[in-house]
C-alpha positions as CSV (number, residue, x, y, z in Angstrom):
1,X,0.0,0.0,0.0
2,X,1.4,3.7,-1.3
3,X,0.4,6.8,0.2
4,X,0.1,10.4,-0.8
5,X,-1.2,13.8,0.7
6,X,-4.7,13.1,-1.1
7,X,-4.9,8.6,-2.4
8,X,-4.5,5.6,-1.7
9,X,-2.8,2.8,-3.9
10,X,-3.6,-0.1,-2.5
11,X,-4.9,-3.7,-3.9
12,X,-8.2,-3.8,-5.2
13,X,-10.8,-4.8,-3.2
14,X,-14.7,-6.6,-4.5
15,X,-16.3,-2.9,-4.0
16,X,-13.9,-1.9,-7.2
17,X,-15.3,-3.8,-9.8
18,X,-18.7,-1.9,-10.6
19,X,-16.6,1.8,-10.6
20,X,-13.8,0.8,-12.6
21,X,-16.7,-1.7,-15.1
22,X,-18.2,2.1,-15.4
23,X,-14.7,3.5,-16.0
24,X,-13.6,1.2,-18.8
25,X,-16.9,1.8,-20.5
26,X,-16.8,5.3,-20.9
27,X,-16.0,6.6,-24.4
28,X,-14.2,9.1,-23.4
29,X,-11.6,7.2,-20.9
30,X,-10.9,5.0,-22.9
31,X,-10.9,7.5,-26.1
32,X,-7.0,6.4,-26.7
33,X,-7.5,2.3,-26.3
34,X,-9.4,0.4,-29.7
35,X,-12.5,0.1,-27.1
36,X,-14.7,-0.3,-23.9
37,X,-14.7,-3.1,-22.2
38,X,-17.6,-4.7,-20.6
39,X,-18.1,-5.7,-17.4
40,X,-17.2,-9.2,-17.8
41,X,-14.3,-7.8,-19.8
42,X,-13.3,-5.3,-16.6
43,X,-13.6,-7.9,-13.9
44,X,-11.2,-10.6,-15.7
45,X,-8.6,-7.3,-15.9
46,X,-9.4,-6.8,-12.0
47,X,-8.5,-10.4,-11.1
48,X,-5.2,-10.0,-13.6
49,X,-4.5,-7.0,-12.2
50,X,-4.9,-8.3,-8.6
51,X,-3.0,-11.3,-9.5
52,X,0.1,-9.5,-10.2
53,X,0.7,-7.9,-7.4
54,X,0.5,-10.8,-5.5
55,X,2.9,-12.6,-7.8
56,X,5.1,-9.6,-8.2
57,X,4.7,-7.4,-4.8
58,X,3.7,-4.7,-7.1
59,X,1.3,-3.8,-9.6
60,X,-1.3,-1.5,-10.8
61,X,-2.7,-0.4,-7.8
62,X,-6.2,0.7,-7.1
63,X,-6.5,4.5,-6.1
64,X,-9.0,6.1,-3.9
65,X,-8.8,9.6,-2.2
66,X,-8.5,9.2,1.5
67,X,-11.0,11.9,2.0
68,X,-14.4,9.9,0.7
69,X,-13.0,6.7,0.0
70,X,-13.5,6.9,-3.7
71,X,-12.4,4.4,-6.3
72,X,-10.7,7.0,-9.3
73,X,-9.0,4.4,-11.4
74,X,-5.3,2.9,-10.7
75,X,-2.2,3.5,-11.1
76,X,1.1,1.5,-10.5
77,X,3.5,-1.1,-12.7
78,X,3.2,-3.6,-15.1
79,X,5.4,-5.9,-16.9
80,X,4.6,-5.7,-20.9
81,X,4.4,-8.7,-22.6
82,X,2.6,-7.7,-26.0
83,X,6.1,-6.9,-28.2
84,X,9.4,-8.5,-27.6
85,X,11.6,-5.4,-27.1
86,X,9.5,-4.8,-24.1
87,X,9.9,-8.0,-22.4
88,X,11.6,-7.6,-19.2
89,X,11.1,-4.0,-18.6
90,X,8.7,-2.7,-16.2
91,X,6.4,0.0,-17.4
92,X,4.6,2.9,-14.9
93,X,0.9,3.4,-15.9
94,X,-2.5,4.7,-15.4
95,X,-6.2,4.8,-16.1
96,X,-8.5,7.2,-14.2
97,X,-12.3,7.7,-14.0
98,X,-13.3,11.0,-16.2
99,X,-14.5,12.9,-12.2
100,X,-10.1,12.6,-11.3
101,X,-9.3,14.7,-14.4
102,X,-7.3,18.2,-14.0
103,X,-6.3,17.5,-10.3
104,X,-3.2,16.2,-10.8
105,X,-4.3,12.7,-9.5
106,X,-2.7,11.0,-12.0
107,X,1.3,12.6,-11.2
108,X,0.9,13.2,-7.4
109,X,0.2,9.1,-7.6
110,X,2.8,8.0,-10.0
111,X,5.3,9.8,-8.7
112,X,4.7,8.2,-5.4
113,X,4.9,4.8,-7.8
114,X,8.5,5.8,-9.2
115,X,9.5,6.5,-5.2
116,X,8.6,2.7,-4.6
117,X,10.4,1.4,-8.0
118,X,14.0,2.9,-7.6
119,X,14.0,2.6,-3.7
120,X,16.2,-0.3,-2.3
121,X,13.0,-1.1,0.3
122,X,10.5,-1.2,-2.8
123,X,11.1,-2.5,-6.2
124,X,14.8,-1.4,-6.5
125,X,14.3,-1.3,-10.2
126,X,16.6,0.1,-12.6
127,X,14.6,1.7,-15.0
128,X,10.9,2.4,-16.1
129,X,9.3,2.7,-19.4
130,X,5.8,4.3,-19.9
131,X,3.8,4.1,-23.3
132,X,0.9,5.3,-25.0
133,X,-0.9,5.9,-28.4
134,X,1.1,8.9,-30.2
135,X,-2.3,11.4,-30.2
136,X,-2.7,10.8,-26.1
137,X,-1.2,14.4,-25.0
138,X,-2.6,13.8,-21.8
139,X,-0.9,10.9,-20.5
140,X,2.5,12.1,-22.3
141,X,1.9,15.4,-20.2
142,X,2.4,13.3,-17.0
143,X,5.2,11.2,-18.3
144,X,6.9,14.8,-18.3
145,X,6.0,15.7,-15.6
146,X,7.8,12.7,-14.2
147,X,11.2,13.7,-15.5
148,X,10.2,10.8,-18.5
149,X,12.7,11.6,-21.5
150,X,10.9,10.5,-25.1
151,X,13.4,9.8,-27.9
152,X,11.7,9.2,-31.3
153,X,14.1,6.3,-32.1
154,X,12.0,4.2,-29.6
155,X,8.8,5.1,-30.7
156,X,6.5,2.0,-32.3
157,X,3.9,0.4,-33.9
158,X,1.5,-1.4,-31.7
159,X,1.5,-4.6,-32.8
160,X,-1.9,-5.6,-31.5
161,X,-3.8,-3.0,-33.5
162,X,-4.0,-3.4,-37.4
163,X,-1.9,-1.0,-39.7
164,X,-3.6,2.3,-40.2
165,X,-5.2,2.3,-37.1
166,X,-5.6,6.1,-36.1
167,X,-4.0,4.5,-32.6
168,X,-1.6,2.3,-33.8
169,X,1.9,4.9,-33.4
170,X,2.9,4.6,-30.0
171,X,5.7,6.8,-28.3
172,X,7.6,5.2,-25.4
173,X,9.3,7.2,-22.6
174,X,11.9,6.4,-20.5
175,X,13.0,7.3,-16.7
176,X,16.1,5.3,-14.7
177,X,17.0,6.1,-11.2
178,X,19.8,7.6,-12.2
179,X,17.9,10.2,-13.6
C-alpha cells in the first residue's frame, strides 16, 4: 500500500469492480484504447490486475482519495508482454475515471509509484518505461512531468492494433533512477 497527501494505492478490493466496469466503459476514458470493455471484460482485468501484485509485490494499484474513500482508477507497474523489445522491462501506468481529471491525480500518484520502483526497500528497479498511443497528450503530459525523457528512435507500432489504425503509433518514454 502507497500513500500520498490526497490517495490511496492499494490492492483492489470486490467494491472496485462496478466503478472501474463504469470507467472502462466510458467513451471518453478510454478514447485512446481500440474500445470499452464490458463488465465481464473489466472484472477478468481486476482479477489479472490483482494477481500481479500478489505474484510480483507490485502492480497496478487501485487508487482512492482518502477523504471519501472513492475508487478513481489505478495506477502502479506492469510488466509488458505484448512486443518483444519490451519484455523484461517494467512500465509505470494509469487509467482514471473521467471525475479525477485536471487534479493532478494521476502525477501526485505515479510519482509516489516511481518513489517505490528505484527505492532499495520497494522494487529497486533500474529503469521504467511508460507508453501510450502517439495522439494521447494527456498521459505524455504526466510522463513529463515525471522527468520521463521521449526519444523518437523508440517510438512503435502497436503490434496488437491493425496498420492504419488512427492508434496504432505509440511513443515510449523512458526514466532510470539515475535520472
Amino acid at each position: 500500500m502507497l500513500t500520498t497527501d490526497r490517495l490511496l494505492l492499494r490492492r483492489w478490493h470486490e467494491s472496485d469492480r462496478a466503478p472501474f466496469a463504469d470507467l472502462n466503459a466510458d467513451p471518453e476514458v478510454m478514447r485512446y484504447f481500440p474500445s470499452t470493455r464490458t463488465r465481464a471484460e473489466s472484472d477478468a482485468l481486476v482479477d489479472r490486475l490483482d494477481a500481479a501484485i500478489e505474484a510480483d509485490g507490485f502492480g497496478l494499484w487501485a487508487v482512492e482519495r482518502r477523504d471519501s474513500g472513492a475508487f478513481v482508477g489505478f495506477v502502479g507497474l506492469s510488466r509488458p508482454t505484448f512486443d518483444p523489445a519490451l519484455v523484461g522491462q517494467v512500465e509505470i501506468g494509469w487509467r482514471l475515471a473521467r471525475e479525477a481529471w485536471g487534479q493532478g491525480v494521476a502525477t501526485e500518484a505515479a510519482r509516489e509509484v516511481v518513489r517505490f520502483a528505484f527505492d532499495p526497500s520497494g522494487a529497486d528497479l533500474p529503469a521504467l518505461v511508460s507508453f501510450t498511443a502517439a495522439t494521447n497528450e494527456p498521459s505524455r503530459r504526466v510522463m513529463r512531468r515525471l522527468g520521463m525523457a521521449h526519444d523518437p528512435a523508440d517510438d512503435f507500432e502497436h503490434p496488437a492494433l491493425p496498420p492504419g489504425h488512427a492508434l496504432r503509433p505509440h511513443v515510449l518514454y523512458r526514466l532510470s533512477r539515475a535520472s
